[in-house]
TIRO-2110 file (N, C-alpha, C; in Angstrom, 1 decimal):
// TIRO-2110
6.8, -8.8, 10.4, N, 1, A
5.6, -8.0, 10.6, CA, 1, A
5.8, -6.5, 10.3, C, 1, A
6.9, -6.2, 10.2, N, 2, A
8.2, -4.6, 10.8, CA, 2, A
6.7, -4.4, 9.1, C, 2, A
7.8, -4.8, 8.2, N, 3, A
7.7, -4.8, 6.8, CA, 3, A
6.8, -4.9, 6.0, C, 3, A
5.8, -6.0, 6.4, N, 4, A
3.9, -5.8, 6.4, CA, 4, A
3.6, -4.5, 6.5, C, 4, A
3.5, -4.1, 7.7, N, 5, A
3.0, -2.9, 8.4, CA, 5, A
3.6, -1.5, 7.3, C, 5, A
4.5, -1.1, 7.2, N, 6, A
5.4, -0.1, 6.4, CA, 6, A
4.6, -0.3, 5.0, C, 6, A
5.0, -1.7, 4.4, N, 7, A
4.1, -1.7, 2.9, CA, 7, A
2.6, -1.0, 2.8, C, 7, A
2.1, -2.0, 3.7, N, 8, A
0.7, -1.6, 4.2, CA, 8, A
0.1, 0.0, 4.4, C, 8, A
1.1, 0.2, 5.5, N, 9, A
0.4, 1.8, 5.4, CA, 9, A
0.7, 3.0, 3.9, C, 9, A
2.4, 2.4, 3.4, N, 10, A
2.2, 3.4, 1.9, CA, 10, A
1.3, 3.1, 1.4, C, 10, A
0.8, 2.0, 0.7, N, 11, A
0.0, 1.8, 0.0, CA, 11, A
-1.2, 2.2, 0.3, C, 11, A
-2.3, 2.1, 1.3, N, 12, A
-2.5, 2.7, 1.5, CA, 12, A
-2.7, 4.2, 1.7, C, 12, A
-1.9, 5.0, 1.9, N, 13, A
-1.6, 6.3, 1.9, CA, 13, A
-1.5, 6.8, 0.1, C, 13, A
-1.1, 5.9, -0.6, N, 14, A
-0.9, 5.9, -1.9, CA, 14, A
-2.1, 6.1, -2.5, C, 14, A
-3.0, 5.1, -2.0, N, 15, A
-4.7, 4.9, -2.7, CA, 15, A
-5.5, 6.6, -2.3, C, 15, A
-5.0, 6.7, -0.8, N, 16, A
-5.8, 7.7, -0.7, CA, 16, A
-5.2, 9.6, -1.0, C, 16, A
-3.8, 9.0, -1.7, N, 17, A
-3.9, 10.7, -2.1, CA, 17, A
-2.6, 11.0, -0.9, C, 17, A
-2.4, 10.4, 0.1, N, 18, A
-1.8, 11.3, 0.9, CA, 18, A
-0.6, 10.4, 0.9, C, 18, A
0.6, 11.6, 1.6, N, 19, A
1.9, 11.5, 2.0, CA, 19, A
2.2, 11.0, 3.4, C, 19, A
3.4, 10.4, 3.6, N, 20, A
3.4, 10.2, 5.2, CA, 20, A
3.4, 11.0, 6.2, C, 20, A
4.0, 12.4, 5.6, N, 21, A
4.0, 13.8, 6.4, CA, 21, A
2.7, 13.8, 6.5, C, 21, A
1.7, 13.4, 5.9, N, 22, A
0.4, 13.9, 5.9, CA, 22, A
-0.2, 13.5, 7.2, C, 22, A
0.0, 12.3, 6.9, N, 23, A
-0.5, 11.3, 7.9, CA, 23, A
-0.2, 11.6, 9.1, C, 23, A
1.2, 11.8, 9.2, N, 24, A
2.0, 11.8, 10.9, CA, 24, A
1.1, 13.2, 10.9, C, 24, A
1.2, 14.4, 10.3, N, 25, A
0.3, 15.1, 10.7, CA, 25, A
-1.1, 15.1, 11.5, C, 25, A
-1.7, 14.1, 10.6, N, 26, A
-3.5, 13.9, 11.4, CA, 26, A
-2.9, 13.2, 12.5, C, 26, A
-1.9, 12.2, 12.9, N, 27, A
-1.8, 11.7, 13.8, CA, 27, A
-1.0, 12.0, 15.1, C, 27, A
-1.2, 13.5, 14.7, N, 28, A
-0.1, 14.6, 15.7, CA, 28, A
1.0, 14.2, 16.0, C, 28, A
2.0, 13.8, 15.5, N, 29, A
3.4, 13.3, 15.4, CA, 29, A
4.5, 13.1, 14.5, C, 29, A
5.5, 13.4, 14.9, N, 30, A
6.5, 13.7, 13.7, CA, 30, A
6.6, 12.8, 13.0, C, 30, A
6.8, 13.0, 11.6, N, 31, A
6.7, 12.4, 10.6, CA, 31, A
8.2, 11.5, 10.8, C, 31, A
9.0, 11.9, 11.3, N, 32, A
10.4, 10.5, 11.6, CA, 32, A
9.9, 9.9, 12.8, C, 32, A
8.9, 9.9, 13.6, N, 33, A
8.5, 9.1, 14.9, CA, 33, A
7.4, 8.1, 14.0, C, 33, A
6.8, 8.2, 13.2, N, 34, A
5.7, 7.6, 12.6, CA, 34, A
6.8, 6.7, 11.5, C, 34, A
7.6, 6.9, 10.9, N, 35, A
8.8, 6.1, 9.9, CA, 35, A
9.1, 5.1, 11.2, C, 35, A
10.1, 5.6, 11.7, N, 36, A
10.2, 4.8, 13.4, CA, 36, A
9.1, 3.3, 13.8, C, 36, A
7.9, 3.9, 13.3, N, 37, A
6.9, 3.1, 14.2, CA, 37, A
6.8, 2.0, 12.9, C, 37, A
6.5, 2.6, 11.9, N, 38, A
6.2, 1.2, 10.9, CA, 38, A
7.4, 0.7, 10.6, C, 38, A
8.6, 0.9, 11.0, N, 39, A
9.3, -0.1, 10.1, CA, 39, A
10.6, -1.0, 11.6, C, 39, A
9.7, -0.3, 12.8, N, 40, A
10.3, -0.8, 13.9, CA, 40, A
9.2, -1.7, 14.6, C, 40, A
9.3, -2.0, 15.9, N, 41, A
8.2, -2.6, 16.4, CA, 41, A
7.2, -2.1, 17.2, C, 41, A
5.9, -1.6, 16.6, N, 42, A
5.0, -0.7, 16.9, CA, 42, A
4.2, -1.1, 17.3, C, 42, A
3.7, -0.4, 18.7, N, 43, A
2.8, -0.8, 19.5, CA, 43, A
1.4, -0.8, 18.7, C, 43, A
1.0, -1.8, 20.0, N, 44, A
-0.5, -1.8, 19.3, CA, 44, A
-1.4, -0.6, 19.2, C, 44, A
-1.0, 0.3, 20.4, N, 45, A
-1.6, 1.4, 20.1, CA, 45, A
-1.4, 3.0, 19.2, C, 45, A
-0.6, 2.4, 18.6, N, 46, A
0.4, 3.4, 17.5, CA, 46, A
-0.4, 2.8, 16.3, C, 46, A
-0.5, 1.5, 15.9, N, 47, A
-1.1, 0.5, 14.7, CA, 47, A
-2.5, 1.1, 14.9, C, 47, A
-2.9, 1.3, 16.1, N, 48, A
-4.6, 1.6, 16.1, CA, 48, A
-5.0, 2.9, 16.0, C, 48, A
-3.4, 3.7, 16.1, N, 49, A
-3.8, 5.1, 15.8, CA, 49, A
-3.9, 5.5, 14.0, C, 49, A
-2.4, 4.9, 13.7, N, 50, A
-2.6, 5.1, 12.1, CA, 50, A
-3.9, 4.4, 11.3, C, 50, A
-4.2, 3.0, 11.8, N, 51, A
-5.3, 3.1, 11.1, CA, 51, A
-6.6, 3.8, 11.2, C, 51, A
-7.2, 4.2, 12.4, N, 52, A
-7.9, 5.4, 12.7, CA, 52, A
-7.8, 6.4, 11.8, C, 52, A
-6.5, 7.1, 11.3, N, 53, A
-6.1, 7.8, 10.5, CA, 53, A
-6.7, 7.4, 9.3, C, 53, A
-6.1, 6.4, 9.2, N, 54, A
-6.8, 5.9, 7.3, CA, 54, A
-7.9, 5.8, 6.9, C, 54, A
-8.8, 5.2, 8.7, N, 55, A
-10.1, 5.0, 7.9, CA, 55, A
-9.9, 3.5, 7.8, C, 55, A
-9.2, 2.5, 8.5, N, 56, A
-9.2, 1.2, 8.0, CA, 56, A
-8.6, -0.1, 9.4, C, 56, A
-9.4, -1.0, 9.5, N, 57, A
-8.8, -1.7, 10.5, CA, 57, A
-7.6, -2.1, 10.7, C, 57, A
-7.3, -2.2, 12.2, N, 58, A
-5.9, -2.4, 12.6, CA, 58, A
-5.1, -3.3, 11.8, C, 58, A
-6.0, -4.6, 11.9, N, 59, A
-6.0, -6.0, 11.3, CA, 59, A
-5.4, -5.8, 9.9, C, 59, A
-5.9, -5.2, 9.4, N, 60, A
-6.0, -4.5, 8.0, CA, 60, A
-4.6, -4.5, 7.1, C, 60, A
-4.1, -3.7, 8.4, N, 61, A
-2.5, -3.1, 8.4, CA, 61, A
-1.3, -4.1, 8.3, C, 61, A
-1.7, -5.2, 9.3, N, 62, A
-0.8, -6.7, 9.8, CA, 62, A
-1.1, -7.7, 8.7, C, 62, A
-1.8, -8.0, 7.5, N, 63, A
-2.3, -8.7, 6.6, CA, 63, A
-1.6, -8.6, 5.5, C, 63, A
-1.1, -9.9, 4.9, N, 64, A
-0.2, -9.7, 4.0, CA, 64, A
-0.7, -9.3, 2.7, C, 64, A
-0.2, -8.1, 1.4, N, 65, A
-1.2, -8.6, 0.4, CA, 65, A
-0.4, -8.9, -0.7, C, 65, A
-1.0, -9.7, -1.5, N, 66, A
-0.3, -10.1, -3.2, CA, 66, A
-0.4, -9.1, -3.6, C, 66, A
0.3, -7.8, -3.4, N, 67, A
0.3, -6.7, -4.9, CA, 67, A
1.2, -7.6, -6.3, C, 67, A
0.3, -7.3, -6.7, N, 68, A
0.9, -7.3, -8.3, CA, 68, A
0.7, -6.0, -9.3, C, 68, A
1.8, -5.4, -9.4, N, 69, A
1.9, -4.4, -10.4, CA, 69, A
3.2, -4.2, -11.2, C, 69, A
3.3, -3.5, -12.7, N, 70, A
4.1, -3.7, -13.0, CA, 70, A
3.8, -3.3, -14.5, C, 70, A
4.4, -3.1, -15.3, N, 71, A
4.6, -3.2, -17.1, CA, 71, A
4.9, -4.5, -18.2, C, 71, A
4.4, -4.8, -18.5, N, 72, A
4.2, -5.7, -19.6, CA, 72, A
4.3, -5.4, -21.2, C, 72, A
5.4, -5.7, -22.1, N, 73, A
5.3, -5.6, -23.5, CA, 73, A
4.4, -6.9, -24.5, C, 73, A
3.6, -6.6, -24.8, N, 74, A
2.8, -7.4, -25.8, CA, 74, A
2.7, -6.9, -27.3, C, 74, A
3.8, -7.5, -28.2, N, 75, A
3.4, -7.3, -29.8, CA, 75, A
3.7, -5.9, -29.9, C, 75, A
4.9, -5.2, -29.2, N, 76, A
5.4, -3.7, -28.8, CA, 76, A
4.7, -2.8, -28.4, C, 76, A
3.9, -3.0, -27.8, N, 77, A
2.7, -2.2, -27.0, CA, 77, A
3.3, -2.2, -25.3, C, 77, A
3.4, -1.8, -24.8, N, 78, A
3.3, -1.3, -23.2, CA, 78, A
2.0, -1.4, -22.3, C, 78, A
1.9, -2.3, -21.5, N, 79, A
1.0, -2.0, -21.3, CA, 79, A
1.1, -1.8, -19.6, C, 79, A
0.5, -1.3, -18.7, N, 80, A
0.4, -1.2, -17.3, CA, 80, A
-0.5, -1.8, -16.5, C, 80, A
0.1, -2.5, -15.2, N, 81, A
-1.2, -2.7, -14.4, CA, 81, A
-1.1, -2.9, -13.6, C, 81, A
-2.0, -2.9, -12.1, N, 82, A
-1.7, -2.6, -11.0, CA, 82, A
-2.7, -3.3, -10.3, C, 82, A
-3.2, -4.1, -10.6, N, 83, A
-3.7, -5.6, -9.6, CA, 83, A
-3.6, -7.2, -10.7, C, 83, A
-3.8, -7.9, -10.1, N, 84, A
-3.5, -9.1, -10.7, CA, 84, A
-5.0, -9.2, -12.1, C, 84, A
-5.9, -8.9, -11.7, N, 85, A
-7.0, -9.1, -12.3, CA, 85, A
-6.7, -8.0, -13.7, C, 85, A
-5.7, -6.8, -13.7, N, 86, A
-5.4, -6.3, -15.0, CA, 86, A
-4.7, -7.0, -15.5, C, 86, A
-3.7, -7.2, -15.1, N, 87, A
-2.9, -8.2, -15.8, CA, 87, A
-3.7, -9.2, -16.6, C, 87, A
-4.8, -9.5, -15.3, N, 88, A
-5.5, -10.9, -16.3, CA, 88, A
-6.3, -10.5, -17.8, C, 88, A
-6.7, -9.4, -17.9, N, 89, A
-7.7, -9.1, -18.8, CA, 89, A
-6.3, -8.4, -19.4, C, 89, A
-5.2, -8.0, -19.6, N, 90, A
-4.3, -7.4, -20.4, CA, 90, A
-4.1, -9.0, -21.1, C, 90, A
-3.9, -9.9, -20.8, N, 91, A
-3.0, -11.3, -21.5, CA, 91, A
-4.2, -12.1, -22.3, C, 91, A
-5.8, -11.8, -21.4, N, 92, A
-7.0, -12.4, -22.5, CA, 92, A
-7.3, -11.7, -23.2, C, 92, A
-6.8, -10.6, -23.3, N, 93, A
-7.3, -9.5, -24.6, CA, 93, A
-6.2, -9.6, -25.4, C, 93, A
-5.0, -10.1, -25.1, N, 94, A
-3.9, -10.3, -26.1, CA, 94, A
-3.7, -11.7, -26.7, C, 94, A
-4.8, -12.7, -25.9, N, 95, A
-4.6, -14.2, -26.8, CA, 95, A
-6.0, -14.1, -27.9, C, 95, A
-6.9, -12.8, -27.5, N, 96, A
-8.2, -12.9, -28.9, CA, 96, A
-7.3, -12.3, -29.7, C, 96, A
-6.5, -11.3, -30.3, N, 97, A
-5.9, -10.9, -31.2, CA, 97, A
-5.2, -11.6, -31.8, C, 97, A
END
């Protein structure tokens, strides 16, 4: 769950622009006590503070997700993508060609 939770909140924090220093900031706590929490075993009421912070249910945080992202070469092109649904329109736009 340690690992869930840690993924969960970067990414997160990633979508919205901010850093973890940022975060531990709105969450009045040192930015190594907040490292500490997500990647150790964090109470429930630490989970309910960061997500408070985000803007996003506790639940939210504990839920595993399929990221898919990554680089792809097609026909020496590069291409990028960063959910599964790019990828899908990167490989149907490369079998009409």
């Amino acid at each position: 769950m340690e690992k869930i939770l840690a993924e969960n909140v970067k990414r997160i924090c990633k979508t919205q622009g901010k850093q973890m220093k940022d975060l531990a900031g709105e969450m009045g706590v040192d930015p190594a006590s907040l490292t500490r929490a997500i990647y150790g075993n964090a109470r429930l009421d630490t989970i309910e503070k960061i997500a408070f912070a985000l803007g996003v249910s506790a639940s939210s945080l504990l839920e595993p997700v399929d990221i898919v992202e990554g680089f792809i070469k097609i026909g020496g092109k590069i291409h990028q993508f960063n959910s599964r649904k790019e990828l899908e329109m990167i490989l149907n736009k490369s079998k009409r060609i």
